[in-house]
C-alpha positions in Angstrom: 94.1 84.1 114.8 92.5 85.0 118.0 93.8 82.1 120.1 97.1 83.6 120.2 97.4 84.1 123.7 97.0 80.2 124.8 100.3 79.1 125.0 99.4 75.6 124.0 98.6 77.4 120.7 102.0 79.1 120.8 104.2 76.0 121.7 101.9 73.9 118.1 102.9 76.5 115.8 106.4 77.6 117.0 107.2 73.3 117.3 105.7 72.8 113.7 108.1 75.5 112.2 110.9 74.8 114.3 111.2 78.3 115.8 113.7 78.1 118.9 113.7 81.5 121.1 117.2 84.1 120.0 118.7 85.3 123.0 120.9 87.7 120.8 118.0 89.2 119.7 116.6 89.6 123.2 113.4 87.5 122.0 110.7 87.4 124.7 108.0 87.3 123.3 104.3 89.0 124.1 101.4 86.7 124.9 99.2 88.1 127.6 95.7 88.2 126.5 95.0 91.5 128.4 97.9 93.5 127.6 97.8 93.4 123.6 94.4 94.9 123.2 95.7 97.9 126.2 98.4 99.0 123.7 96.8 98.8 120.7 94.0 101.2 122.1 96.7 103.4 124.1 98.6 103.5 120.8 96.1 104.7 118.2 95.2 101.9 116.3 91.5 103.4 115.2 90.2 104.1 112.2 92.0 106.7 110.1 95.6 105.3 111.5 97.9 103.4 110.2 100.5 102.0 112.4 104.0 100.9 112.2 105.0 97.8 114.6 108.4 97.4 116.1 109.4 93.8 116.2 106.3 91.3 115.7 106.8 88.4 118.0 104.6 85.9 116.7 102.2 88.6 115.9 99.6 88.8 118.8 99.8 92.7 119.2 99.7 92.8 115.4 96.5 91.0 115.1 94.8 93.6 117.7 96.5 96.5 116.0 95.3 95.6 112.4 91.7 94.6 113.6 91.5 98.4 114.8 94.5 100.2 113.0 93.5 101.0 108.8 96.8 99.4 107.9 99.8 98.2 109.7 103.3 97.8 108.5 105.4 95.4 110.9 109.1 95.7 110.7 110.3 92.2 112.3 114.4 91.5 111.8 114.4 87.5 113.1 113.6 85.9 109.0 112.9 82.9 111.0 109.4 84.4 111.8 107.7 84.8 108.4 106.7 81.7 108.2 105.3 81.8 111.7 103.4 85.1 110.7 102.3 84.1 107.4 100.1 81.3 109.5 99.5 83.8 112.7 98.5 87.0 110.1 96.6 85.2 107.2 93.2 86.5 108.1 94.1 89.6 108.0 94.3 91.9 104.5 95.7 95.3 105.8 99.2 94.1 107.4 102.3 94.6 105.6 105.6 93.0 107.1 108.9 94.0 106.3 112.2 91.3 107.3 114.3 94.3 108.3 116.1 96.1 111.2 114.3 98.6 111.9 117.3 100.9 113.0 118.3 100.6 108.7 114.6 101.3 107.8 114.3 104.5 106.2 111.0 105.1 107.9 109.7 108.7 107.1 109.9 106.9 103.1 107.5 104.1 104.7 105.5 106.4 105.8 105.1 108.0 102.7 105.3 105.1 100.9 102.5 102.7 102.8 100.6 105.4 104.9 99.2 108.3 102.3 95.8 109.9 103.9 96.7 107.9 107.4 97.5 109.8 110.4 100.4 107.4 111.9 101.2 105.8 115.0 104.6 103.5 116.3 103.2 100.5 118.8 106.3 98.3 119.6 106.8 95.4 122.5 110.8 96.6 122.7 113.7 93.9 124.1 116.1 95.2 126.9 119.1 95.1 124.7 117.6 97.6 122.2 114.9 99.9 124.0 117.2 103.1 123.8 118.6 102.7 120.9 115.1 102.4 118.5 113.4 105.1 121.1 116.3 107.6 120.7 116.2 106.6 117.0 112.2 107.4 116.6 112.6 110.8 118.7 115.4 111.8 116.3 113.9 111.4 113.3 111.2 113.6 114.0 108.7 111.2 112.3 105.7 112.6 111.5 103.8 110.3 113.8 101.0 110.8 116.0 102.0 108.6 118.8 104.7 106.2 119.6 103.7 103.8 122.4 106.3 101.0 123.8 106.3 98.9 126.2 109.8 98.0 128.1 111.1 95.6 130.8 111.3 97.2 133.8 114.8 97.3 134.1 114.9 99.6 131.0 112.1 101.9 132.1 114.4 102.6 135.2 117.4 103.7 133.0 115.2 105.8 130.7 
């Protein structure tokens, strides 16, 4: 769905599924038509890479990582979203999306589960509340992962 970024598109499809914003979840999400397409690149979503998303939003970052990326597995934790990205994601074959928190995914099993023959990447638009806790959780896992690329409020980067 390339129209993703028009927020009249965003305010139709959130109303018609009767999505209302979580602030215990920290949900803000990602619309900015120039920014998306920045961190996919940045991130290594290319041919030959398979990517794992942190947190889908309503899936505009997904959509540019999957029309670059081989195959992308999104871990999202709000269930109120898959109907939202079953309608935002349709046209696309190679994305996989998991209702889970990603801090009780066992990811180096995803990894070998969904990305055999993929050099793998992390893209992720992190909330305030949770930035150090998933980054600290990627580092110690020693994932074998290419890249992991985030992007965080400001307030976070500062106590990074």
């Amino acid at each position: 769905m390339d129209n993703l970024s028009n927020i009249g598109t965003i305010k139709n499809i959130l109303s018609r599924h009767g999505f209302t914003f979580s602030k215990s979840l920290g949900q803000n999400f990602l619309v900015n038509p120039s920014v998306c397409p920045r961190i996919a690149e940045m991130g290594n979503a290319k041919e030959g890479f398979g990517v794992i998303e942190i947190g889908t939003g309503i899936g505009v970052l997904t959509n540019e990582l999957a029309k670059r990326a081989d195959k992308v597995v999104a871990v999202e934790i709000d269930t109120r979203l898959m109907p939202v990205l079953e309608e935002t994601l349709s046209e696309h074959d190679n994305i996989k999306v998991i209702n889970d928190d990603v801090l009780k995914v066992d990811l180096k099993k995803l990894i070998a589960d969904e990305f055999q023959g993929l050099d793998v990447a992390v893209c992720a638009n992190l909330p305030y509340y949770i930035t150090s806790p998933i980054i600290m959780s990627l580092l110690e896992q020693r994932l074998p992962v290419k890249s992991i690329t985030v992007m965080v409020q400001k307030e976070a980067a500062l106590l990074l």
